[in-house]
N, C-alpha and C positions, 0 to 999 in steps of 0.2 A: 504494500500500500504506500501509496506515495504521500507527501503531507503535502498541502498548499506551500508556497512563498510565502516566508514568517521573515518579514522583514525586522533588521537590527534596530530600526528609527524609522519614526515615523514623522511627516510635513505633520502641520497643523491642523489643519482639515481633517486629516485620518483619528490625529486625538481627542479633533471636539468631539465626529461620529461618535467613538469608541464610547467615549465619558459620557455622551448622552448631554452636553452641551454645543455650545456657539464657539467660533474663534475669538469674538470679539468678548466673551468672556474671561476665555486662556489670557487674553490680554490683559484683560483688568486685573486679573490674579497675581501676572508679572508687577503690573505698577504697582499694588500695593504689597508687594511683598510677601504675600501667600505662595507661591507657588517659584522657586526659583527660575528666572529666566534661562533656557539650553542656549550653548553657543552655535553658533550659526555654520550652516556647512557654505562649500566653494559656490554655491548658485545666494549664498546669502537669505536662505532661509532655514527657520529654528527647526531641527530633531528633536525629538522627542522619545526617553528610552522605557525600558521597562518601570525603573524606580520614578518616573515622570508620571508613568500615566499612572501607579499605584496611588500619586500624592492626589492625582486629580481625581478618580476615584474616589478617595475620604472626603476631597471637599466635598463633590459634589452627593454623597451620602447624608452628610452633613449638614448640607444646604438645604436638599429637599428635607431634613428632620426641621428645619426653621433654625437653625443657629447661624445668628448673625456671622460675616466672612471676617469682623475682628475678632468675634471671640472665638472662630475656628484658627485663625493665628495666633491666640493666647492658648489654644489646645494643643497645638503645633511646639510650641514656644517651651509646653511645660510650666505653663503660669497657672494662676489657682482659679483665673477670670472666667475659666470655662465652667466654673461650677455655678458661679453664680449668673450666671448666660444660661443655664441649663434650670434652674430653680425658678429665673423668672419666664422660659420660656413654657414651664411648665404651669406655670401660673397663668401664663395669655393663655394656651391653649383650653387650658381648665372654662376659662371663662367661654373662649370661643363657643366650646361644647355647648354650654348652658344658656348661650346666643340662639343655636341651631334648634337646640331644643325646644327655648323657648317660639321662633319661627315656626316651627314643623307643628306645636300646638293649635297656634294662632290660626295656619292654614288650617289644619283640622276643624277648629272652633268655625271656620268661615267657611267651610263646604256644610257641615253642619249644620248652620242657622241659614247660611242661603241667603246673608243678608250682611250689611258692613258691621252688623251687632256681634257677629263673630271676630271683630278685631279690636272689640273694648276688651281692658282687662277680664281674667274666668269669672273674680267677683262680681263683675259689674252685668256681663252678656250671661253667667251663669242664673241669676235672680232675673233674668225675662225671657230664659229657654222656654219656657212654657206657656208662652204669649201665643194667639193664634198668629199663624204665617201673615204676615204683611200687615199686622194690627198697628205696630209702630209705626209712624210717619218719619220722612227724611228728616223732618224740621226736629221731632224727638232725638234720631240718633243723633243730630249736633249738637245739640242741647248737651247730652249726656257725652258725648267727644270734648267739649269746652270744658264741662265741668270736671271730667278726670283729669284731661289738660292743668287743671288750678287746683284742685283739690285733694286732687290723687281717685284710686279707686274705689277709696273706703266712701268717701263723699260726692259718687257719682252714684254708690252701691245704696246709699241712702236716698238720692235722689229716684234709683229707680222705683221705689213704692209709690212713688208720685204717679210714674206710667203705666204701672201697673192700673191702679187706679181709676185715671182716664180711658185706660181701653175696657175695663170692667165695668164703669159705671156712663152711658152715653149721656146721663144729663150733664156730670161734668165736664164731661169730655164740650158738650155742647157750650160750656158755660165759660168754659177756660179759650173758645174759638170766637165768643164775642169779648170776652175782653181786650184776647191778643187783636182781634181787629181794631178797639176801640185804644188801644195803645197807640198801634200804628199812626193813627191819626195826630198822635202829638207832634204834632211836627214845627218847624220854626216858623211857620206862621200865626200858632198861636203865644198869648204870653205864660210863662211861668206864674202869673199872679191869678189867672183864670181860675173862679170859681168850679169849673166843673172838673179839675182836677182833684179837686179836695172832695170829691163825690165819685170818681173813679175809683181814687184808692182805695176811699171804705169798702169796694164794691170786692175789690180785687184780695182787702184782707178778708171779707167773709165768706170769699172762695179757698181763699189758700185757710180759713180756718176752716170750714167744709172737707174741703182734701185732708186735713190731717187727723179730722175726726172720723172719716172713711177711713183710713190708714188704721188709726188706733184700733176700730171695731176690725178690722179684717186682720190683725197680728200679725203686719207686715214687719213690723218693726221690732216685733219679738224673734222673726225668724232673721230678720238681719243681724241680730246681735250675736246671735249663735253662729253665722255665717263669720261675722267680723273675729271673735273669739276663733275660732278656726283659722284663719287668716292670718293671728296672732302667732300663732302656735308654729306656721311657716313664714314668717318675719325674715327677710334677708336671704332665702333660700334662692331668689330668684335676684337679679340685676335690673331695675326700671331703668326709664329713659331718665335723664338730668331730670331735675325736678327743680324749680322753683320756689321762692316763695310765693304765699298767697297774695300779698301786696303786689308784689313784684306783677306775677303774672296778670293779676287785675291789667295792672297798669300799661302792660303789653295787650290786650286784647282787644281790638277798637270793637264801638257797636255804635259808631255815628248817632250819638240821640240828642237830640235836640234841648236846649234848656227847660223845656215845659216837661220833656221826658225824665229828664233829670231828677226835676223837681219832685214827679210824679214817683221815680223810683223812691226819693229819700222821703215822703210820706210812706209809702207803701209798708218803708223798713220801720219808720217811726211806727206805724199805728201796728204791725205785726209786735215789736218790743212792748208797747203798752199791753196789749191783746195778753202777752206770752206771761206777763208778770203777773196779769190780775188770774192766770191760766187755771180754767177746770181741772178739775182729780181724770185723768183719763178711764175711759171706760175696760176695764180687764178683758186677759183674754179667758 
């Protein structure tokens, strides 16, 4: 049996094939000192020998493991730098996983519901899994997208007993769609001094105190607690996106309203505070 042409050195080209890289990597290798440069034959280009292509080999072993090309020359080198290159790459990586992980849920949660409620947090889209299909309105998922946005998800996960709510009960559902109309209307042609803002908001606190006395009788609020408790219990198992403060994100969030709107919100808050102080003994579950 005869063997192929096992050439002594090989051109450049035949070592990036081999290593399963680029020449214009071999190059980089030389500039920075990883990889010693060969000396050049009679046509002026670099050989490359057996103990050459062994070194490229580890790097690029190496490299595909994610360790950066200094601390594969402090591994080279015999320096101690590749340990701690290795502890923290083990530490991205760790994270990455729990990236993908968390991804691969979120798709899951979203083929699931069949709806972008699949891409709020599990607390937030798991408390309206059992809403019928398409009960929620687009203008509700934003609603509950801003408010996790500022809140986080435990204060979207509160929010959701409100939607509940509305899709269960159609007078309020009915009652909450002439206000938001009659909100609309605030607009900068009227003045912030208008009497019939101060007869809005009464209108709008004795809905939102309606809604939360729907809420109380239905023990939505008892089953969120248990949810939030649970929640608890895996605190920091998971990585959220940046978060905020509440102020802060307030303060980033435009909603164009008008000074009559304004006005109209900070009644709203005012006579919900009075409402909340003088508050009924809630009804048990």
């Amino acid at each position: 049996m005869h063997l192929p042409a096992i050439p002594r050195q090989v051109k450049i080209g035949d070592a990036a094939a081999f290593a399963g890289t680029t020449p214009r990597a071999i190059r980089h290798y030389h500039a920075i000192g990883l990889l010693a440069e060969p000396e050049r034959g009679s046509d002026n280009r670099r050989r490359y020998g057996y103990d050459d292509m062994v070194r490229l080999l580890w790097i690029r072993k190496m490299a595909d493991a994610g360790i950066s090309l200094d601390d594969i020359r402090a591994g080279f080198e015999g320096t101690t730098g590749i340990e701690q290159s290795l502890a923290r790459l083990e530490e991205s990586l760790a994270s990455k996983a729990a990236a993908i992980e968390a991804q691969q849920a979120a798709v899951h949660r979203l083929r699931e519901s069949g709806s972008p409620l699949g891409l709020l947090s599990p607390l937030v889209s798991g408390r309206l899994h059992d809403l019928p299909p398409g009960s929620l309105r687009p203008a509700d998922l934003d609603t509950l997208l801003v408010t996790e946005r500022i809140f986080g998800p435990q204060g979207a996960a509160a929010q959701a007993s409100r939607f509940t709510v509305l899709v269960t009960y159609p007078e309020l559902r009915a009652e909450e769609d002439r206000l938001a109309e009659a909100e609309g209307a605030l607009d900068d042609t009227m003045s912030p001094d208008d009497p019939s803002i101060e007869d809005l908001a009464a209108q709008r606190c004795a809905h939102e105190t309606a809604l939360g006395a729907t809420i109380d009788r239905s023990c939505l609020d008892e089953a969120l607690d248990e949810l939030l408790d649970q929640d608890d219990e895996h605190a920091g198992e998971e990585e959220g996106e940046a978060r905020m403060s509440v102020v802060e994100a307030i303060g980033k969030m435009p909603y164009d309203f008008s000074p009559a709107r304004v006005r109209y919100e900070e009644r709203v808050i005012e006579l919900l505070y009075s409402a909340d102080q003088d508050g009924d003994t809630p009804r048990p579950c």
